[in-house]
N, C-alpha and C positions, 0 to 999 in steps of 0.2 A: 558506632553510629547512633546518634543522637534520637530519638522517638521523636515524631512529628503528631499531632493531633489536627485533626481540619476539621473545625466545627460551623454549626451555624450557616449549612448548605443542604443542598440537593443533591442526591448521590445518584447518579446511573451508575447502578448496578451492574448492569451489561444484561440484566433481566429485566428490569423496571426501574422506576424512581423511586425516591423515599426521601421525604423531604424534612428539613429541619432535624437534618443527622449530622452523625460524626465518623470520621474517618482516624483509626489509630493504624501508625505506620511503627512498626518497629525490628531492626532489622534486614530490611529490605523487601521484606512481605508487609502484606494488610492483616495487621495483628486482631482485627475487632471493627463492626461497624453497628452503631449502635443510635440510640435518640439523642435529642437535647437532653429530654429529662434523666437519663441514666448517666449521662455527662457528670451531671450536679451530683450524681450517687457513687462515682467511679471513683477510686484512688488510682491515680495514674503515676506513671516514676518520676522521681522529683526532676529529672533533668527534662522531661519534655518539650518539644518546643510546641505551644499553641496559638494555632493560626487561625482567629474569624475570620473568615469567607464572605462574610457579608451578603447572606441569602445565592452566594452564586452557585454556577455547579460545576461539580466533583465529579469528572467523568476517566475513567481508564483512559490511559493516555492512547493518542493515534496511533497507529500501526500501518505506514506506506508502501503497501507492497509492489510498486510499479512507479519508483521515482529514478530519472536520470540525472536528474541534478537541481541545485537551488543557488541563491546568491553568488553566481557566478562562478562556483565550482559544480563538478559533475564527471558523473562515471570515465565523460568521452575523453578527459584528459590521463584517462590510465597514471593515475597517481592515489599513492594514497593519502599523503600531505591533504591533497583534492577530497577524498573522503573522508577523513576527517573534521573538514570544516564543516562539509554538508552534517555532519552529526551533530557538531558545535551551534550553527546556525540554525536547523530543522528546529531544537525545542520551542523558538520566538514563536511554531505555527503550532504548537501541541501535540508535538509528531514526540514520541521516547521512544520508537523502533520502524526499523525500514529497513527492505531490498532493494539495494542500489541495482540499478537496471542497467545491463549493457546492450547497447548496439552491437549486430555484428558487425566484424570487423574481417582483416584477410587472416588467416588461420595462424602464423607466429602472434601478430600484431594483435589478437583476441587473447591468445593464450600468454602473453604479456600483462593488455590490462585484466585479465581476471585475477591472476596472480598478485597485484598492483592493489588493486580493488579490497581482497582477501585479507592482503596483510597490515591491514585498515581494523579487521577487529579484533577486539579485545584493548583497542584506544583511543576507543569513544569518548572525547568529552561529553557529549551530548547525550542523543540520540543512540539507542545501543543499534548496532547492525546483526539482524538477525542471520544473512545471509544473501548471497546473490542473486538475483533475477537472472537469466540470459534473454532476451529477446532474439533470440534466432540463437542459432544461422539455418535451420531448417522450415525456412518459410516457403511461403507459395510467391513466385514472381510478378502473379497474376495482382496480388495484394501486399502490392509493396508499401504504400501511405510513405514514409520518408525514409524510408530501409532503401540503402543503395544494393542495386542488383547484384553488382560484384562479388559484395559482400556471403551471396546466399551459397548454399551448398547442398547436396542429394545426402541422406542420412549417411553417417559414417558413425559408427561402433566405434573405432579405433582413436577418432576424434574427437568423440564425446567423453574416452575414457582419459584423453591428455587433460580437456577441458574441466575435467574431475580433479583430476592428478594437480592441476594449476589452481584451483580455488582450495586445494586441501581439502577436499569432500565439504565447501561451504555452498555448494550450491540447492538453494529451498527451492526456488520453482525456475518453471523455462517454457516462453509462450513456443507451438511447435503448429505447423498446420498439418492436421489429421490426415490428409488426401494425400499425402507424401511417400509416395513408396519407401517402404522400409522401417514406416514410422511405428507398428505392432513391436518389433523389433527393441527398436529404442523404447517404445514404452516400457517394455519389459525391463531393459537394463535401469532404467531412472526410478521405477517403481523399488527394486532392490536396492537401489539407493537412498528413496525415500524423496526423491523430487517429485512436487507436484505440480503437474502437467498441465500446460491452460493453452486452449484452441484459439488460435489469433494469428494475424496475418495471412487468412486462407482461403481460399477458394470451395471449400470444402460444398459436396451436396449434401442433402442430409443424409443420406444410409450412410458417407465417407463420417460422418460426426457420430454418429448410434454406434460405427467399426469403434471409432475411437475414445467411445463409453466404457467399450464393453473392456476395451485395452486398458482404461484408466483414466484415461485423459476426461477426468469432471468440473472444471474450472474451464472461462476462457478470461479472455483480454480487451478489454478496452469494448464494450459489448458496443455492437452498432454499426464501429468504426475497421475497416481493414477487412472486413468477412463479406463473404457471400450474404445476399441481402432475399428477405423469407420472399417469396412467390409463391401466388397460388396451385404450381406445380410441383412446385418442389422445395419443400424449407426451408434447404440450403442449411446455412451457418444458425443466422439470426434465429431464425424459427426453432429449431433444434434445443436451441439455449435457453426458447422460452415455453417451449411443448412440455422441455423434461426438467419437473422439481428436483431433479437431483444433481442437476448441472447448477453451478454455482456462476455469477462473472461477476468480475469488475465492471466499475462504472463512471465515469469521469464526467463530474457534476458542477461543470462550469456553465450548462446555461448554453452553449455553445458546441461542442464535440455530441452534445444528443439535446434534441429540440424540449424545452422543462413539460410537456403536454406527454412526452413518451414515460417521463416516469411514473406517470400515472398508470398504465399499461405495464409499468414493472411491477409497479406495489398489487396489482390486479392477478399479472400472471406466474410471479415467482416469489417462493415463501421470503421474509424478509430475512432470515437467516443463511440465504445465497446470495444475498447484492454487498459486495464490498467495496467503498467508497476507496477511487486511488486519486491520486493524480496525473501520473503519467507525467510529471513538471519538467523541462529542459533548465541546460547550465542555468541561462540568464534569466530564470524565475526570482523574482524581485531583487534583480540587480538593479542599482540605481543609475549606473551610463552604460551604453552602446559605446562599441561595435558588441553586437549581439551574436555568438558562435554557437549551433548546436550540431555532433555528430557531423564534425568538421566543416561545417557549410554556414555561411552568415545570416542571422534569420532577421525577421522584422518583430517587433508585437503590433500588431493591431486590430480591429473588432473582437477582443476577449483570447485573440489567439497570437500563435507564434507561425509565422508564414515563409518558407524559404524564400529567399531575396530571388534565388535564378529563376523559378518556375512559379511562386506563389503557391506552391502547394503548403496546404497546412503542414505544420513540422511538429506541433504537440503544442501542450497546456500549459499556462502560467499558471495552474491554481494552485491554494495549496490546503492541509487539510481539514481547517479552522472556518475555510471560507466553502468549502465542499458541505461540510452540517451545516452551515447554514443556510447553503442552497438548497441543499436537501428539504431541510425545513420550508423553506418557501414553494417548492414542489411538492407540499401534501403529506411528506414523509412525517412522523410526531419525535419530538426532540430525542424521544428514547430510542427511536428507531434509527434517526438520522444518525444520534452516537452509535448506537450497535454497530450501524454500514461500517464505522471508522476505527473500531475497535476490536470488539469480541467477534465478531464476523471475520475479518483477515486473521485472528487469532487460531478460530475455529477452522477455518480452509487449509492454514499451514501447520497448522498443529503444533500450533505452540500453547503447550497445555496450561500455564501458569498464568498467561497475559492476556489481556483483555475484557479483565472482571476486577470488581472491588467487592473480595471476597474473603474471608479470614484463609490465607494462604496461598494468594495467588502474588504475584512479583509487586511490587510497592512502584508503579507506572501510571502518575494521574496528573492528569489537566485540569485546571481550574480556568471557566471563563464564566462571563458576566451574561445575561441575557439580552447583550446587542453582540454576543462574539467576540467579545475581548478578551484574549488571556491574559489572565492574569499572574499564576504560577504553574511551574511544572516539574515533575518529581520524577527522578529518574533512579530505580533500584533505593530507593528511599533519603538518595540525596536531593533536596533544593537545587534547582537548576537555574532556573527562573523567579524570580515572585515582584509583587508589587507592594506586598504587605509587608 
């Protein structure tokens, strides 16, 4: 594999900036990150390839941990042909890693596309897949948002271990709502497995959310949106998630799914190393023609969102991750932060130890864009995926 050098940039680090650096990729790690001037001091190997940057920045690549699909492939067609593309397509938004998100589905018919979904990694052209999201099937029916009821089920042990058995232990996390009988139980089983547990879709009060602290469940989903909403009586969901620094959530920063004035109140009341930037995006996330299908149902876009045609309920986000830091950024967030949300943050929650920094030895995963948001390349395990230069 050829040595990339990226000079002549700004580096988020995933700790801070550092600007007028250089980035040596070799290998498929970050061999070295150093100045200009040690640049001009450096003997680098003669095959190099170097890349001026053109003052832009050099950021770890995105990390989407809550996506169900993009350019008109996605999870809900249980294909991996389908995932595969979302990997190919993802790098053009700065994404090099994501959990494809499933809806649940009826119990064969889940444990098909996760199976489906599964056998999708390891043939990434793009986008590597670090592992599967589940969105249910243990939700609360009281917080459905576009979760069809059918769909949902009471914990089962027995179920969860096929849905194991069907993704070949690739399952990283699984939104659950904590006020579910049975749910200490399954914590338990997913902890030994190493899934991480995010509170979402629930009805939960707050003592049902502190139960499912104390069980594990430290992450939630889509913060805001699908939860019990805080009251001065009683927390509930919402409150819970912004009472305890040690609860981490997602947060879907389109401007639209949470009002831009509330992340003011995030950056206030939870450390910036709990907010992880997702999207939550559906199939026809910048597809260019309609008919529009998400989670088997025809949807519309319009006011920034994706709205089911039968009911008008919102059905999820067109954002995607390129356009999430940059909202960030206009919400108050500072550029170093807004990349953290998107990178070393879901790095840090899933625990994927390598990724989400540009550090001598961590996976060679970086996005290059301009200071209006433009990518310009994108470097996946220290191949060129993208570039413009």
């Amino acid at each position: 594999m050829r040595p990339i050098c990226l000079h002549n940039g700004t580096v988020m680090t995933g700790f801070a900036a550092m600007e007028h650096c250089a980035v040596l990729l070799q290998d498929g790690m970050v061999g070295d990150v150093f100045s200009k001037k040690r640049l001009e001091q450096r003997h680098l190997p003669p095959d190099t390839l170097l890349i001026d940057v053109n003052e832009a920045c050099i950021a770890p690549g995105f990390i989407d941990t809550h996506i169900h699909g993009f350019g008109g492939y996605g999870t809900d067609d249980a294909s991996t042909d389908s995932v595969i593309e979302m990997s190919r397509l993802l790098t053009q938004c700065g994404v090099t890693a994501f959990n494809p998100t499933l809806y649940p589905s009826q119990p064969e018919e889940m444990l098909r596309a996760v199976a489906s979904v599964a056998a999708a990694i390891g043939r990434e052209p793009g986008a590597r897949i670090m592992g599967l999201h589940l969105e249910g099937p243990f939700l609360s029916p009281e917080r459905l948002g576009v979760q069809r009821l059918e769909t949902l089920r009471s914990v089962d042990l027995s179920y969860m271990e096929q849905l194991w058995e069907a993704a070949e232990g690739h399952i990283v996390n699984m939104t659950v709502a904590p006020e579910i009988k049975g749910m200490r139980e399954l914590a338990l089983f997913c902890i030994k497995k190493g899934i991480v547990l995010q509170a979402g879709h629930t009805n939960a009060k707050y003592e049902n959310m502190v139960e499912g602290m104390q069980a594990g469940i430290l992450h939630s989903t889509h913060l805001f949106n699908a939860m019990s909403r805080m009251d001065h009586r009683n927390p509930n969901a919402v409150g819970a998630i912004l009472i305890h620094p040690e609860m981490s959530c997602e947060i879907i920063a389109d401007g639209f799914h949470v009002h831009p004035d509330l992340f003011k109140l995030l950056l206030r009341d939870k450390p910036v190393d709990k907010i992880v930037l997702v999207t939550d995006s559906l199939k026809p996330t910048e597809q260019a023609e309609g008919p529009f299908f998400a989670n088997g149902e025809e949807v519309l876009f319009y006011g920034g969102l994706f709205h089911r045609k039968a009911d008008d309920v919102i059905a999820g986000s067109g954002l995607t991750m390129i356009r999430g830091v940059k909202n960030l950024t206009s919400f108050g967030f500072s550029m170093e932060d807004a990349v953290k949300t998107a990178s070393s943050n879901p790095a840090q929650v899933m625990r994927y130890r390598r990724k989400g920094t540009i550090i001598p030895g961590s996976d060679a995963d970086i996005v290059i864009f301009d200071w209006n948001f433009t990518v310009l390349a994108v470097i996946v395990g220290g191949e060129l995926k993208r570039s413009v230069f």
